[in-house]
Every structure is written in C-alpha cells, then in structure tokens.
C-alpha positions as CSV (number, residue, x, y, z in Angstrom):
1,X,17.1,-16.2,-19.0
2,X,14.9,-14.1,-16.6
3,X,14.7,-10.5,-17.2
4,X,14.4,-8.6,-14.2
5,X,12.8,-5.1,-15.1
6,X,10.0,-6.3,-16.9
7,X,7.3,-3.5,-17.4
8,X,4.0,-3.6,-16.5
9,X,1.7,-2.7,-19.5
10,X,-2.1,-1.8,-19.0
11,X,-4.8,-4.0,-19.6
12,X,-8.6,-3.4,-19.4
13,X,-10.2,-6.9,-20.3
14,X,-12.0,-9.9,-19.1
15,X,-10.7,-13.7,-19.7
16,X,-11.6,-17.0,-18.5
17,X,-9.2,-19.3,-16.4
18,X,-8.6,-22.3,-18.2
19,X,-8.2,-24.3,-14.5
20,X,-11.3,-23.6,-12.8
21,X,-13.9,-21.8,-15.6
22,X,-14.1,-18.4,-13.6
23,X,-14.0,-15.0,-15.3
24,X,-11.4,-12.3,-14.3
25,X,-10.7,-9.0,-14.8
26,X,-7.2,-8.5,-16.5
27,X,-5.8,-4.7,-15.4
28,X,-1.9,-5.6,-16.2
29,X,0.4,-7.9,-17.9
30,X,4.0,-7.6,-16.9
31,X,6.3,-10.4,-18.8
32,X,4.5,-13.4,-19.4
33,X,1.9,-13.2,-16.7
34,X,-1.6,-11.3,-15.8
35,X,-2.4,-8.8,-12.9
36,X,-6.1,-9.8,-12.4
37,X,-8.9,-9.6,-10.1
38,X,-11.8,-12.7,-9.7
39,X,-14.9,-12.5,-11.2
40,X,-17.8,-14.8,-9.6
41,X,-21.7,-15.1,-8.5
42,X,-20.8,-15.8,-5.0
43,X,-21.3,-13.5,-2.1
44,X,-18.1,-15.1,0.1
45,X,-14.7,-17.0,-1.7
46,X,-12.8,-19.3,0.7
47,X,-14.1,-17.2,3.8
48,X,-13.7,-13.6,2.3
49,X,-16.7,-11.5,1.7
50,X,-16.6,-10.3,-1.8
51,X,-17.8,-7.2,-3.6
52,X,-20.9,-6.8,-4.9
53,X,-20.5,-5.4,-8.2
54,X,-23.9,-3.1,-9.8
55,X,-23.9,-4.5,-13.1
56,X,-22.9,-7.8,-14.2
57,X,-20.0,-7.5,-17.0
58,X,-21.5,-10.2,-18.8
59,X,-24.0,-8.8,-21.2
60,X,-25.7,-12.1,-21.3
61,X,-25.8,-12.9,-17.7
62,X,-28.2,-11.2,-15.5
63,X,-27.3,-12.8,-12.1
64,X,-25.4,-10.7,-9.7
65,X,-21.7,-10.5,-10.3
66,X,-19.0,-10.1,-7.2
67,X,-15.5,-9.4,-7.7
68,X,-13.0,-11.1,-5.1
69,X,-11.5,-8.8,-2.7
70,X,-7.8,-9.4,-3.8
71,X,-5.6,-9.2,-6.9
72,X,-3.6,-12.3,-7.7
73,X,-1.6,-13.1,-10.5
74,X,-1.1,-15.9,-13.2
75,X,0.5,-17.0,-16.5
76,X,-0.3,-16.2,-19.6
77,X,-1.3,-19.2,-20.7
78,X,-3.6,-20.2,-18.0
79,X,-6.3,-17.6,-19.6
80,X,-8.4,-18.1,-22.4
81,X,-9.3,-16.0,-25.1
82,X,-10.9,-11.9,-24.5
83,X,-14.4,-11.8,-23.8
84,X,-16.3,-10.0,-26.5
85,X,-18.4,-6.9,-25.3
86,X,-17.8,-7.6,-21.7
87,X,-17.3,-4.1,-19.4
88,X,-17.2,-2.7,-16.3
89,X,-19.5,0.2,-15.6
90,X,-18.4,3.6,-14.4
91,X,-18.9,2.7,-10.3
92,X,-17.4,-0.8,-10.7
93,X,-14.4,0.7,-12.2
94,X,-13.9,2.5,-9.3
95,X,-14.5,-0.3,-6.9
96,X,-12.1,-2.5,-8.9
97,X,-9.2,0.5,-8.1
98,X,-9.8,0.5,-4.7
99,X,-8.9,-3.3,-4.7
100,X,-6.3,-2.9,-6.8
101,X,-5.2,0.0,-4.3
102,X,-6.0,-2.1,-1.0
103,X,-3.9,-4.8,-2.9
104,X,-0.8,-2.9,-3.3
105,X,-1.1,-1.2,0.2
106,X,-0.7,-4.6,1.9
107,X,2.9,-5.4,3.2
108,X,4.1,-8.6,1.6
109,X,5.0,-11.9,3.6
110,X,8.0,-13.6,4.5
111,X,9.0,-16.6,3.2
C-alpha cells in the first residue's frame, strides 16, 4: 500500500551508488528513497557543465571534485553504506543549496 504524504526527513551525508560506483550527496530521504546530488571528477556529465566544488569531500582523494548540476532521486537500496569523515566545506554547502534551489525552481514535465 502506497502512502501518499510521506515526509521528507533531512539528511547531510555521502553514499556510493551500487549501479555505477559514483559518490552522491544525500540531503533528503522521503519514504523509501534518497534526494541526492552527483558527486564526480568530471568537468561536463552527459553534456552539462558541472560544478566545480573547492575541496574534495573525500579526505583521501586530492583530485578535483564536481557536483552535477541537478538533483535526482533513487531507492534506498541502490546506495551503499555512509562514508566515514566525508564533508562538504562551508562554500560547497552553499553551492549544493543553490542546486538544490535551481532544482526545485524548475517546472516539471508532462508525461
């Protein structure tokens, strides 16, 4: 049975997709499925530019880290397990709510 006013809960943490190995930043869960926002090394994804971020969220990985410049959703079940001591610093956070903003701003398409 599908519930149909499912809140959204916070999140602030970084998983990896099972499907194709690529971190992502987890802002919100809302039933059983993520609110998230790609993490990757590369400068463009599928023809979109992507963010430069200022600090890699990986402590242990010095190359440059983009986030992609949409939000997109998935189960639960396609993550894997938190990332220890991964963060965002204090001016990625902000860029990560403006795409989260720009996201929600966008009118939806028909079907």
């Amino acid at each position: 049975m599908k519930v149909k006013n499912q809140k959204e809960r916070k999140r602030d943490e970084f998983r990896k997709n099972k499907e194709n190995g690529h971190p992502a930043y987890i802002y919100a869960k809302v039933g059983n499925r993520y609110k998230f926002i790609g993490i990757t090394h590369s400068e463009i994804t599928k023809g979109i530019k992507n963010i430069k971020l200022d600090k890699n969220p990986n402590p242990n990985d010095k190359k440059t880290a983009y986030a992609r410049n949409m939000t997109e959703a998935g189960n639960t079940n396609q993550f894997k397990n938190k990332e220890k001591d991964w963060k965002l610093s204090k001016a990625d956070k902000l860029k990560i709510e403006k795409i989260k903003t720009q996201s929600k701003d966008k009118p939806k398409r028909k079907s």
